[in-house]
N, C-alpha and C positions, 0 to 999 in steps of 0.2 A: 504494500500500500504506500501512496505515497506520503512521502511526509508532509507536514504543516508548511514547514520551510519552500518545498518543492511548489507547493501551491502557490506559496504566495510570489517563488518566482516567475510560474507561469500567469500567474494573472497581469505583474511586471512585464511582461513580454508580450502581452496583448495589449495592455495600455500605449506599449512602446510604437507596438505595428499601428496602433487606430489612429499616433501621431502626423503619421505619411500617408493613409487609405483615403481611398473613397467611402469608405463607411465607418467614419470615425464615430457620429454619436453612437448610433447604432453598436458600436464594436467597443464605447468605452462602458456603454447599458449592458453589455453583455457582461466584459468585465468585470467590471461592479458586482453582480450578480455571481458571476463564478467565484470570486474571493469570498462575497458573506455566504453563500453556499456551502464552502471549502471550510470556513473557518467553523463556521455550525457544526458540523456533522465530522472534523479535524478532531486531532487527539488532543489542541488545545482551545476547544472549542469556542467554551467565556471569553477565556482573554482575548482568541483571535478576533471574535465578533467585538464583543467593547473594542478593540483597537482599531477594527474598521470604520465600527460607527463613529468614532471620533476621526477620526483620521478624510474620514469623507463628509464631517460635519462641520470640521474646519477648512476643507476645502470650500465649501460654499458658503461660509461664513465669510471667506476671504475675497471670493469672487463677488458677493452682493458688495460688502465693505466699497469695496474697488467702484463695482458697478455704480452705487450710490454714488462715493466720492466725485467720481469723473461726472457724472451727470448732474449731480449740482455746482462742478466746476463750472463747467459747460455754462448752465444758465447763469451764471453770475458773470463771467465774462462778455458771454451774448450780450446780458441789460447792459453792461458797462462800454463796450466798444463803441456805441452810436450816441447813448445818452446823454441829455445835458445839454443838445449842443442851441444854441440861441447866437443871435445876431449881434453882433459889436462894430465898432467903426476903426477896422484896423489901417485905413488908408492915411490915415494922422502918425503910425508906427515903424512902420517898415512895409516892404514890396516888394513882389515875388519878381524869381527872377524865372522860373519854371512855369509853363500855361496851362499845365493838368494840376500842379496843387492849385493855381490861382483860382480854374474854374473852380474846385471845388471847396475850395478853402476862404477865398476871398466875401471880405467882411463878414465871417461866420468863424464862431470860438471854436480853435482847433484843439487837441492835445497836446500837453506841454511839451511831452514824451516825440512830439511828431515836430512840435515847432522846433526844438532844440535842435534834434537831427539836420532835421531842411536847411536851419540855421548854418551849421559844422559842413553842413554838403554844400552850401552857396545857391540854393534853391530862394534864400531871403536875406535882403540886405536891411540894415535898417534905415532909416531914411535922416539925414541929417539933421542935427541937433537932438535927437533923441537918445536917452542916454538911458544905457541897460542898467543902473542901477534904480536909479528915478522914475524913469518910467516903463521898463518892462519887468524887471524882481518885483517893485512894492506892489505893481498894480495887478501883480499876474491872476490875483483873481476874480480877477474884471476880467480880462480879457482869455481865458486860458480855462480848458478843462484839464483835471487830475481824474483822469479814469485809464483802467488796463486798455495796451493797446497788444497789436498782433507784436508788436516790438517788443515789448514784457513779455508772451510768450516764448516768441523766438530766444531772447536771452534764457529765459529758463533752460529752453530746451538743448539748445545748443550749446550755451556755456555753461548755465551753475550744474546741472545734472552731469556732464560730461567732465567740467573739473571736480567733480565730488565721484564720480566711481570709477573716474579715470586719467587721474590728477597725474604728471609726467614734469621733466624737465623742460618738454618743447610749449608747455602751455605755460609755465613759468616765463618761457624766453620772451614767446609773444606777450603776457603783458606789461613786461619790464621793456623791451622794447618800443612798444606805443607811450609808455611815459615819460621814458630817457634819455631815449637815443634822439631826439629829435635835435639834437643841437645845443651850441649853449645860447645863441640868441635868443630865442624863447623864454629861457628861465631871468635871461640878465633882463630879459623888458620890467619883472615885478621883482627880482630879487636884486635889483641892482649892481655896480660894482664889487660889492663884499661877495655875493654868488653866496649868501645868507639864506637857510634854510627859516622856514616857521613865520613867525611875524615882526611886524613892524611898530614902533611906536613913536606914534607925532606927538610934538607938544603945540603943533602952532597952524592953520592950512597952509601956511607959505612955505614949510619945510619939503625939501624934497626927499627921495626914495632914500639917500643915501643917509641925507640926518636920522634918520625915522630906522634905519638902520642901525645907526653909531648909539642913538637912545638907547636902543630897546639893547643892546650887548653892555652897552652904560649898567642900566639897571641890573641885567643878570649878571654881572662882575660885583656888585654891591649887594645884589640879595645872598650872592652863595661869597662874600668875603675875600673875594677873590686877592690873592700877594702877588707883588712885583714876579715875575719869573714864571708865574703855573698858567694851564694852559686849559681850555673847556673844550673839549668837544663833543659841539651841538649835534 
């Protein structure tokens, strides 16, 4: 007779075939079947059976779980993707430089998520005298929805998920590269001459980058006591 063991690796083996078949339900219902059969009328009969039913009761526990989850993912992005969106007067702001965002986007509150992008791709300029701290940061909730876009997913899917179960040296390179490598012009336009990491402190609006520099290394040589000769590195 065969054993408990033996059973349960044929039933593995049928599970295994119904993965590649054309008569997978069909062939996993049968399965199913032959193991709580097997394990009933088996020399370890209780245990085998309790171990099925559990075993096949957390598998559909797992697959509703799932099933659930993603289907009220699903809706909660669906409402969020389109919603919100109401009419503003962005021709006072900036101006596209692209004619499919314009038709679609022009004087109607976009995603902040989609404006920033367009922004960084040269899809929109801003238009002279307006000044991103004054009037596009403070007013962004005038002008601007904060809802999930296809772009939130896309990062999900393609980076955080990808750098979490499949985290390497060449995704570290990429994105120390896009921060670094770009040059030192870049960094010397806000960090000034000193190439001074962190921030800056003014005492006055007419100080430039560099005093607001010389301050703020002022101050941290006086809060940590700093002596003739020692050296900080920031």
């Amino acid at each position: 007779e065969m054993s408990f063991l033996g059973k349960i690796m044929n039933a593995q083996q049928l599970l295994f075939i119904t993965e590649n078949g054309s008569y997978k339900v069909n062939m996993i219902y049968a399965s199913i079947f032959y193991l709580l059969y097997s394990s009933w009328f088996g020399s370890a009969s209780w245990f085998g059976f309790a171990l099925c039913l559990v075993y096949y009761a957390l598998q559909i526990l797992v697959f509703l779980a799932l099933f659930v989850a993603m289907f009220c993912a699903g809706l909660y992005f669906y409402s969020q993707l389109d919603g919100g969106v109401r009419r503003v007067n962005t021709d006072k702001l900036f101006k596209f430089n692209n004619a499919e965002m314009e038709s679609q986007f022009k004087n109607m509150s976009m995603s902040i998520e989609t404006w920033i992008e367009a922004y960084f791709d040269g899809h929109i300029d801003l238009l002279p005298g307006v000044d991103m701290h004054d009037d596009i940061l403070m007013k962004r909730k005038e002008y601007f929805r904060f809802n999930f876009t296809p772009g939130h997913l896309r990062f999900f899917l393609q980076k955080f998920l990808m750098q979490t179960f499949n985290h390497s040296k060449m995704w570290d390179f990429m994105d120390v590269s896009t921060t670094y490598n770009i040059g030192n012009d870049f960094y010397h336009s806000f960090l000034g001459d000193a190439m001074v990491y962190t921030s800056a402190i003014f005492n006055d609006v007419d100080e430039s980058l560099e005093d607001g520099q010389k301050n703020k290394m002022n101050l941290v040589g006086k809060k940590i006591k700093m002596q003739p000769g020692e050296n900080h590195l920031e």
